[in-house]
C-alpha positions as CSV (number, residue, x, y, z in Angstrom):
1,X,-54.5,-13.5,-5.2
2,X,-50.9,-12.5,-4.4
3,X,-49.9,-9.5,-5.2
4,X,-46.3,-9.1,-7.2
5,X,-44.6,-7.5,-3.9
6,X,-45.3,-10.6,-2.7
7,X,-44.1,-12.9,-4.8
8,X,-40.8,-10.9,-5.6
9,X,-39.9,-11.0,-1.4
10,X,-40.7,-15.1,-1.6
11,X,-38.2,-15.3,-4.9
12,X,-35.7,-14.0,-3.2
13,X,-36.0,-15.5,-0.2
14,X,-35.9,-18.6,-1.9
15,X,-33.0,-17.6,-4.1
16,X,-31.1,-16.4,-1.2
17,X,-29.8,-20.3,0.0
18,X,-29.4,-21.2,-3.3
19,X,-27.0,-18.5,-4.3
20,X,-24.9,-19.5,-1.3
21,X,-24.3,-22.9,-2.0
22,X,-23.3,-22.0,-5.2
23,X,-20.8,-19.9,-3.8
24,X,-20.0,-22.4,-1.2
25,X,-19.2,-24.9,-4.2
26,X,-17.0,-22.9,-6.5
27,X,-13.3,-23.2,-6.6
28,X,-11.4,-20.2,-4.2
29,X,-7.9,-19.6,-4.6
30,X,-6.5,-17.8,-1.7
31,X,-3.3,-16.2,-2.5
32,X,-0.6,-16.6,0.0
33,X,0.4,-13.4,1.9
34,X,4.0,-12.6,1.9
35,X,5.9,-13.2,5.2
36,X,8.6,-10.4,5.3
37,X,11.9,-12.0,5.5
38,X,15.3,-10.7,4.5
39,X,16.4,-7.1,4.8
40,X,14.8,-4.2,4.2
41,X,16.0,-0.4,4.2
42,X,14.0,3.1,4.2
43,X,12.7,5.7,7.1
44,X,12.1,5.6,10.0
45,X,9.5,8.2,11.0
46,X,8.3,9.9,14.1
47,X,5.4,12.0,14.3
48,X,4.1,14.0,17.4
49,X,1.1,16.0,17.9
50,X,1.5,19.1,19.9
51,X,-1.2,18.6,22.5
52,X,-1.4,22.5,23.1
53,X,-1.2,23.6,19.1
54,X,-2.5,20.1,17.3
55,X,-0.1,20.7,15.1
56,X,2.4,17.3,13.8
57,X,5.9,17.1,14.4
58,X,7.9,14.7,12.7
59,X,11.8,13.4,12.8
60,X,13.1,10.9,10.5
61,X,16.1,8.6,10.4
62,X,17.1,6.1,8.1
63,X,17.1,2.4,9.5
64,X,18.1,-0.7,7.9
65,X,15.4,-4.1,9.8
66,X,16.8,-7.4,9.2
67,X,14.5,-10.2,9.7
68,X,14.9,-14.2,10.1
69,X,12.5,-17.0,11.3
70,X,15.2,-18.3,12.9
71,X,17.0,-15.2,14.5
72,X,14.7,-12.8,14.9
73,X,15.0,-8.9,14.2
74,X,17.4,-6.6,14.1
75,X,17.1,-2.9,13.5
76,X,20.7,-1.0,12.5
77,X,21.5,2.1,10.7
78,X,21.5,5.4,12.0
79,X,20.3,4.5,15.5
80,X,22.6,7.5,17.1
81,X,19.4,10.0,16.5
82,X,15.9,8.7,17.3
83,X,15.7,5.4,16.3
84,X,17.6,3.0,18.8
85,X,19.4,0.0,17.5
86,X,17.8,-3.1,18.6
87,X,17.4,-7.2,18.1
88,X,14.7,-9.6,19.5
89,X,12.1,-12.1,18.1
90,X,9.0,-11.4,16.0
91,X,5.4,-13.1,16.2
92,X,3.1,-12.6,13.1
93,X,-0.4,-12.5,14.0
94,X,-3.1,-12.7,11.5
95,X,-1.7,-11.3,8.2
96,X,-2.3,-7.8,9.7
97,X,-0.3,-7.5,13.0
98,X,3.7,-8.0,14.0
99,X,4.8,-8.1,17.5
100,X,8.3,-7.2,18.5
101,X,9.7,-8.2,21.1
102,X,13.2,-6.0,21.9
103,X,15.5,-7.8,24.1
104,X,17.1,-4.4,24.4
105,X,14.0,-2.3,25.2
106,X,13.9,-0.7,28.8
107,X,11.1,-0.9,30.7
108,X,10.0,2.9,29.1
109,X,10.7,2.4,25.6
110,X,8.0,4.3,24.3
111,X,8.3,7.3,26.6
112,X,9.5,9.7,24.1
113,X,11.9,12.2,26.1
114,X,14.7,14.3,24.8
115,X,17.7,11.9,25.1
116,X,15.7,8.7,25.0
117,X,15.4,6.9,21.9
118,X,12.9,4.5,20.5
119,X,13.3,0.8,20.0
120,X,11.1,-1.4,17.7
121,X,8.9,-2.9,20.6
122,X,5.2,-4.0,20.8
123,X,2.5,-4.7,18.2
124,X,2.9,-3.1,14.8
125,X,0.0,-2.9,12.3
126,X,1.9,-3.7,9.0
127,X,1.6,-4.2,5.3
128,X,3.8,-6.6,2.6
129,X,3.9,-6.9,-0.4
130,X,6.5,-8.8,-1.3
131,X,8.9,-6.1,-1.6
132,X,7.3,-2.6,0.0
133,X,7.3,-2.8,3.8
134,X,5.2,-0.8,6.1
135,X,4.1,-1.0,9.5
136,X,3.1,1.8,12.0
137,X,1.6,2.2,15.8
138,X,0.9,4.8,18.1
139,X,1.6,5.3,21.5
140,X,-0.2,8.2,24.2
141,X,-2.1,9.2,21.3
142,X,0.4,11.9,20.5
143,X,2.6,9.8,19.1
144,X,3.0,7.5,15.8
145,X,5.9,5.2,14.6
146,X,6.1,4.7,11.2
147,X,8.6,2.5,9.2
148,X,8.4,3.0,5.3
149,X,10.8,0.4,4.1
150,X,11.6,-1.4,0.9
151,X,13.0,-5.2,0.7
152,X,16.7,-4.6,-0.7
């Protein structure tokens, strides 16, 4: 005689393959994700973490990005401060990640020193929604880039 433990783990192990080609045969939708095109305006943020205190830094500046499939980037705007003005192409990987690619960048563009300004370069985790724009990274693990921008 089984006992009810028993029965119970076979009922679900039979279940199991059944409930997935169920799922396998009902209808998904997946909803497109935006591609951010057009121009977009907000901040531009820099954070640094004191290595001796821990303590964050941050400067700002306001940056306008324009974006095209067929001309690239562009980033202008109050690029006299931090933020340096800059133009290139873009590659969207996976929903998740962009890569900039700043035909302006030197070879040290993300070595923050005190006359040296940084230029939208490298792989950017981001999120889109249509109209709120936000993508960030981090460099030497003192560092973070932030752009908090808004489709105009």
């Amino acid at each position: 005689m089984q006992n009810k433990f028993t029965m119970k783990r076979i009922s679900i192990y039979l279940l199991t393959p059944v409930l997935f080609l169920l799922a396998g045969c009902a209808k998904h939708t997946v909803t497109p994700v935006p591609i951010p095109i057009g121009t977009f305006s907000g901040q531009f943020v820099l954070i640094h973490q004191s290595t001796q205190t821990g303590l964050l830094d941050t400067v700002t500046a306001n940056v306008v990005l324009t974006m095209s499939t067929s001309t690239g980037y562009a980033v202008t705007s109050d690029t006299t401060t931090v933020q340096a003005g800059s133009n290139g192409s873009f590659i969207i990987n996976d929903a998740q990640y962009l890569t900039f690619n700043d035909k302006t960048a030197p070879a040290n563009a993300k070595t923050v020193g005190k006359s040296l300004k940084i230029h939208l370069n490298g792989v950017y985790t981001y999120y889109y929604d249509g109209i709120n724009f936000s993508f960030y990274t981090t460099s030497a693990d003192t560092l973070g880039y932030n752009y908090i921008l808004t489709k105009n």
